[in-house]
C-alpha positions as a Markdown table, in Angstrom:
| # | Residue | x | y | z |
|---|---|---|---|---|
| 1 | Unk | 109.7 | 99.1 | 108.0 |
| 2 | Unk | 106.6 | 101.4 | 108.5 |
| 3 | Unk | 107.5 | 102.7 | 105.0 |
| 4 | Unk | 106.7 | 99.4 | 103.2 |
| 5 | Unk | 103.6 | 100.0 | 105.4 |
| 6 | Unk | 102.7 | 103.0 | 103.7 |
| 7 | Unk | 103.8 | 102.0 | 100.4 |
| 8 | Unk | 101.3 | 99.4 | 100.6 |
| 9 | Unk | 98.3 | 101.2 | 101.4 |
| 10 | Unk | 98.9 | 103.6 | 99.0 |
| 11 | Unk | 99.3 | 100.7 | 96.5 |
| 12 | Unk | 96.1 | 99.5 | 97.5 |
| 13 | Unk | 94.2 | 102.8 | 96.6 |
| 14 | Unk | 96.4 | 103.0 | 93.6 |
| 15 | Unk | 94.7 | 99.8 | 92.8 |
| 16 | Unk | 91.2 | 100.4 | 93.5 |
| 17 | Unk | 91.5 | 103.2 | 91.6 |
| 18 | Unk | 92.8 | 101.1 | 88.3 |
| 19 | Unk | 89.6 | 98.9 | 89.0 |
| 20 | Unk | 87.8 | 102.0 | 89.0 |
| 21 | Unk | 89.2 | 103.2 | 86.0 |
| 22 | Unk | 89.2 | 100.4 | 84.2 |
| 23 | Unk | 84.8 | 100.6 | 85.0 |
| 24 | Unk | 85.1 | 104.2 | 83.1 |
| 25 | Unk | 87.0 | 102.8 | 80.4 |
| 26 | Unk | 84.1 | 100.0 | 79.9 |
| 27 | Unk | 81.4 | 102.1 | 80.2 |
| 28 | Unk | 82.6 | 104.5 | 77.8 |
| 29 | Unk | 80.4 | 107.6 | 78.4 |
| 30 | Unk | 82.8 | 111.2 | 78.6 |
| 31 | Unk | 83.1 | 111.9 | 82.0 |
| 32 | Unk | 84.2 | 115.5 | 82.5 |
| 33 | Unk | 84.1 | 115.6 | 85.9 |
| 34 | Unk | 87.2 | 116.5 | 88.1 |
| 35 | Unk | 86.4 | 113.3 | 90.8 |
| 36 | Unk | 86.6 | 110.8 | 88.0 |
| 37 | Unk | 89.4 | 112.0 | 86.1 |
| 38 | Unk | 91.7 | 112.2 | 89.5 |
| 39 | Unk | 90.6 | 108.9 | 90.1 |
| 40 | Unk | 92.0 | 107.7 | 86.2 |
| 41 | Unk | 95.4 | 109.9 | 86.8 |
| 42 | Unk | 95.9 | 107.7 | 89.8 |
| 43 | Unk | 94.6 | 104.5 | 88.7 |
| 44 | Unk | 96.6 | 104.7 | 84.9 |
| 45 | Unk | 99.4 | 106.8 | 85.9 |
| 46 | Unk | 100.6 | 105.9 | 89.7 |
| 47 | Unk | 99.4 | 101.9 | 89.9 |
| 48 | Unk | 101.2 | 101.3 | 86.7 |
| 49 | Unk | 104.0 | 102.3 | 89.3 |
| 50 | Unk | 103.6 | 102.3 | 92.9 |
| 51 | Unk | 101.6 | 99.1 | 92.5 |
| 52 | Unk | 104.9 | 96.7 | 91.1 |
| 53 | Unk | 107.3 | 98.6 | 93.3 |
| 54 | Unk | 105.2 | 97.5 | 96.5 |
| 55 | Unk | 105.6 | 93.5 | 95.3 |
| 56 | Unk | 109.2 | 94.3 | 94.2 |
| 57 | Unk | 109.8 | 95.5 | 97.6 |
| 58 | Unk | 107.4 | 92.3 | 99.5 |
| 59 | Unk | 109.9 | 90.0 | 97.4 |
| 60 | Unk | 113.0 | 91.9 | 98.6 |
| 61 | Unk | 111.7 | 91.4 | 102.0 |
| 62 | Unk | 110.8 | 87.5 | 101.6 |
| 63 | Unk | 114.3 | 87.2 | 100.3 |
| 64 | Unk | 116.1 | 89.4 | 103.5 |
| 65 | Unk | 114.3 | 86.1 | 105.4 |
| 66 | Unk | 111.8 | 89.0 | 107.1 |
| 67 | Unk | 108.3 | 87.8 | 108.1 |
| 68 | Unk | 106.5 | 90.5 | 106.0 |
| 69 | Unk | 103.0 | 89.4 | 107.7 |
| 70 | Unk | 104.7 | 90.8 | 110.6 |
| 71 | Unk | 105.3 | 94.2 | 108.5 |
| 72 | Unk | 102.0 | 93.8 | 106.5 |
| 73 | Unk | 99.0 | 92.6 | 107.3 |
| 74 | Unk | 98.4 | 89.5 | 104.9 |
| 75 | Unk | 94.7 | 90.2 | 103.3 |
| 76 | Unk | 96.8 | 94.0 | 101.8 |
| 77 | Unk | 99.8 | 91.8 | 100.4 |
| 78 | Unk | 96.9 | 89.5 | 98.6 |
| 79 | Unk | 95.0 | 92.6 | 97.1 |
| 80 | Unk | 98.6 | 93.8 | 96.3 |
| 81 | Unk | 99.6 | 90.8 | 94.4 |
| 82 | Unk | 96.1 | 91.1 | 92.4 |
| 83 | Unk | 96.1 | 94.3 | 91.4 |
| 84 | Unk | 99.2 | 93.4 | 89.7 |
| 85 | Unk | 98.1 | 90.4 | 88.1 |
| 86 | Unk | 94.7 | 92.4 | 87.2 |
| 87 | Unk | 97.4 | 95.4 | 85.8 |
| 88 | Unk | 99.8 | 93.0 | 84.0 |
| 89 | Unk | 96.9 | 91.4 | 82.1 |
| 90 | Unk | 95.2 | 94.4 | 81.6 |
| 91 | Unk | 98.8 | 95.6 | 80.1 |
| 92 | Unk | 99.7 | 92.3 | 78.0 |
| 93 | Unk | 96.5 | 91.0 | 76.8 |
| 94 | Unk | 93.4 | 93.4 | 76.8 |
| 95 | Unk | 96.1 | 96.2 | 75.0 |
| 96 | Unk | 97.4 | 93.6 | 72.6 |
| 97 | Unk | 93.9 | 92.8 | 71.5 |
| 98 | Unk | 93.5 | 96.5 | 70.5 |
| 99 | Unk | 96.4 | 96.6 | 68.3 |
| 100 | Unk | 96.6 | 93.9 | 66.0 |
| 101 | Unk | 99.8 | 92.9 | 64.2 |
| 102 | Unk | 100.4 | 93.4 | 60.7 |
């Protein structure tokens, strides 16, 4: 289980780099630099991803009747499961507000 290890930590810095990203995005000022725009391909592009599979694979784990404290250390679950609140309201809600209906 050292993969679901892995998968988390990268899930984490896939996270805080979707908070990051998210702090370009509101400050709104053209960043051209290479740091910041790796730091938005992985925040955008690989948290919209790695971060869901990680608490997909935490709930398959829960369900095989695993102790995933025992497999992950409980504070990086907990910052897992909020980036993926912070990413599904940041998809449903701060998105739909851009594009209104009709």
């Amino acid at each position: 289980m050292r993969w679901l290890l892995f998968l988390s930590r990268l899930a984490f810095i896939c996270g805080v780099c979707f908070l990051l990203s998210l702090g370009f995005a509101m400050l709104q000022r053209e960043n051209t630099e290479v740091v910041s725009s790796t730091i938005i391909i992985i925040g955008y592009a690989m948290g919209m991803i790695v971060v869901p599979v990680t608490v997909l694979c935490y709930i398959f784990v829960i369900f095989s009747r695993k102790k995933l404290r025992q497999i992950v250390p409980v504070w990086l679950s907990v910052a897992n499961f909020l980036f993926l609140l912070v990413l599904l309201y940041y998809i449903f809600y701060l998105n739909a507000a851009n594009h209104p209906q009709g």
